[in-house]
N, C-alpha and C positions, 0 to 999 in steps of 0.2 A: 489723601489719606494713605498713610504707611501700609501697606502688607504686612499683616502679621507673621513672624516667624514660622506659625503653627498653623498656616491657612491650609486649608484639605486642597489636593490634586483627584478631582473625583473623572472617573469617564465612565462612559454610559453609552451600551450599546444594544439596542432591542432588536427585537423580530417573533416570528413566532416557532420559531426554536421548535420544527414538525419534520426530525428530530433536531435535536442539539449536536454538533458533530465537529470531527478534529480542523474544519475550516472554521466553523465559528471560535473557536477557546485558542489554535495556535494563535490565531491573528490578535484575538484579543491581550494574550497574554506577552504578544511581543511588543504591544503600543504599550500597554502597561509597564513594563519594565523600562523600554526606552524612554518613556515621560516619565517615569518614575511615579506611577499614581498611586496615593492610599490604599482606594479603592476602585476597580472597576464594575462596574454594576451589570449584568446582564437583567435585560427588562423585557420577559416575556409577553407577548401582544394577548389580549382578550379575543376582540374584535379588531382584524388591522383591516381597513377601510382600505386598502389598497392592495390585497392579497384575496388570495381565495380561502375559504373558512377552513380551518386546520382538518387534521384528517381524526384527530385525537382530538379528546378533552382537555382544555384549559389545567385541571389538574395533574394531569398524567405527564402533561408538557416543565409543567414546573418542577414535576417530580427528577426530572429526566435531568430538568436544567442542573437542582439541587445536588444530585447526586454526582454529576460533571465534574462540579467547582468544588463538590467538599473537599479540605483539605488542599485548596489549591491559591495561598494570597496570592496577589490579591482578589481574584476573583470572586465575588459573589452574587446573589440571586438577591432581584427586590422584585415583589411581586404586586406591588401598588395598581398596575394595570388590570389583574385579572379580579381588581376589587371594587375596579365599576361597573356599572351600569349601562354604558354608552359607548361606542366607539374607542379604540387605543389612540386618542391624538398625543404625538410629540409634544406638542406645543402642552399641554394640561401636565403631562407629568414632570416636564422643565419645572414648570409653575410650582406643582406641587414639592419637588425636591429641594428645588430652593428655597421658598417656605420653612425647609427642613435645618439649610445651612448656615454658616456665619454666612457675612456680607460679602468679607475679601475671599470664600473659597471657589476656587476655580472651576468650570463644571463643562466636561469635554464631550461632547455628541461623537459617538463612533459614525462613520455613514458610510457602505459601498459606492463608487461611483457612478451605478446606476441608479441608487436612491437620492444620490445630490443629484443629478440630471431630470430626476423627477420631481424634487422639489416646490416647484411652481401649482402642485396638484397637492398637496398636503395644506390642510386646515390650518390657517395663520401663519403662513409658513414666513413671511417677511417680519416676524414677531421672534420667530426663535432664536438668533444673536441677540438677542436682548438676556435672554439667560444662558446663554453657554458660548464656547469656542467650538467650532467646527474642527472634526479631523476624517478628511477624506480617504479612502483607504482606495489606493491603487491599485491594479496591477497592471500586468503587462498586455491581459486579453480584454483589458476593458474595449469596448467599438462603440458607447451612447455618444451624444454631443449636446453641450451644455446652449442652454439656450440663450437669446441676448439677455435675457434679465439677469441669468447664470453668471452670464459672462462680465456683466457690468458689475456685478455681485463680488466678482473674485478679484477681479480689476479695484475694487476701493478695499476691501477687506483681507486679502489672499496676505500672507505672511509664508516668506521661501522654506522657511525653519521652525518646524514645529517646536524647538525646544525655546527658539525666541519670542512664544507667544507671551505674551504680558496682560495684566486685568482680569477682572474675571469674566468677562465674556467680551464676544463681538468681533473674535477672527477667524478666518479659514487656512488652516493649512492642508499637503499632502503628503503622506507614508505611504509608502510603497509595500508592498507585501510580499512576503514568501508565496508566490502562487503555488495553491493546492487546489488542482483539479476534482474537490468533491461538493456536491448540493445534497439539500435534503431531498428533492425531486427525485436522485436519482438510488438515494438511500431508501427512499420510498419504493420504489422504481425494484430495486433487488430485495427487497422484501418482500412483495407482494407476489415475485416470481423466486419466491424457495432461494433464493440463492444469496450467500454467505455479506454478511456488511463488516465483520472483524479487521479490525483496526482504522475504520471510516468515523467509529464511532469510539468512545471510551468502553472499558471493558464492563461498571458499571449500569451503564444507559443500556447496552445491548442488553445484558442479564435481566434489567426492567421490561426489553422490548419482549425478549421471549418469553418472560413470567406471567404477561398479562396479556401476551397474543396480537400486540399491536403492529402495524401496515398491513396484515396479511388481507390478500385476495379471497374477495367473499364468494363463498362457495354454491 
């Protein structure tokens, strides 16, 4: 079957965004323009079964994300996650998004190198090429090592050229990233000790962060 002219270029990259910050949006914003996506979706976690419970409410986090992307194609906020009940698996919201799509649109999983390395611990995790293309996001400080399943994984699947992925799902590539030395740990990390986060974060999210009092060290 032909591709449709008008097939969507979607990418999709979650976490739980505790806070949202300039390592999360440049990176996203630079795969997004390189692949040329429609839309990139950021997909706030509820519950991430593989992280420790945020420090902030589910709402406050979205809020944060919202306020990020406004005004900023393609980027945007889907919050399907924070509207179940159970756990944030990957695998349900692939399911769920494509549900959402034509047949031919293409649907790209962001992933740090440390969360492909992890893989193997994620609920259906040998399920998920089934609805998307992998995009590995490099850098230069990664130190994990991918395991043999990993490695057999990239060995049938791996394509050198992310822009020569073809179909709508079931390949992995990797981009390489502008390394930017900031986490949310550590954004948490200077907030809760009085000390300055401007320009770690968007100038919006900070004005959220101070307005409502949040990471601060409880007294």
């Amino acid at each position: 079957m032909a591709r449709r002219s008008d097939a969507r270029r979607i990418g999709v990259l979650g976490g739980t965004f505790d806070p949202v910050h300039i390592g999360h949006l440049r990176g996203a914003l630079e795969v997004a323009e390189y692949l040329q996506f429609d839309e990139l979706r950021l997909i706030p976690s509820a519950r991430p079964p593989h992280r420790d419970t945020p420090q902030v409410s589910a709402a406050q986090r979205l809020a944060m994300v919202e306020l990020a992307v406004a005004d900023v194609p393609p980027l945007r906020v889907d919050d399907r996650e924070l509207k179940r009940e159970r756990p944030s698996y990957t695998i349900d919201t692939l399911e769920s998004l494509r549900g959402e799509l034509a047949a031919d649109d293409q649907v790209f999983l962001l992933l740090g190198w440390d969360a492909f390395c992890g893989l193997p611990s994620w609920h259906r995790w040998e399920e998920l090429l089934q609805h998307c293309h992998m995009l590995v996001l490099q850098r230069p400080d990664a130190d994990s090592e991918a395991s043999e399943a990993l490695r057999n994984l990239l060995a049938a699947r791996s394509v050198n050229d992310p822009q020569a992925i073809v179909g709508v799902a079931g390949q992995i590539s990797f981009i390489w990233q502008t390394p930017l030395a900031v986490s949310a740990t550590q954004i948490r990390q200077r907030l809760a000790e009085g000390r300055s986060v401007r320009y770690l974060v968007p100038d919006s999210v900070l004005a959220y962060i101070h307005a409502h009092g949040l990471y601060r060290a409880p007294n």
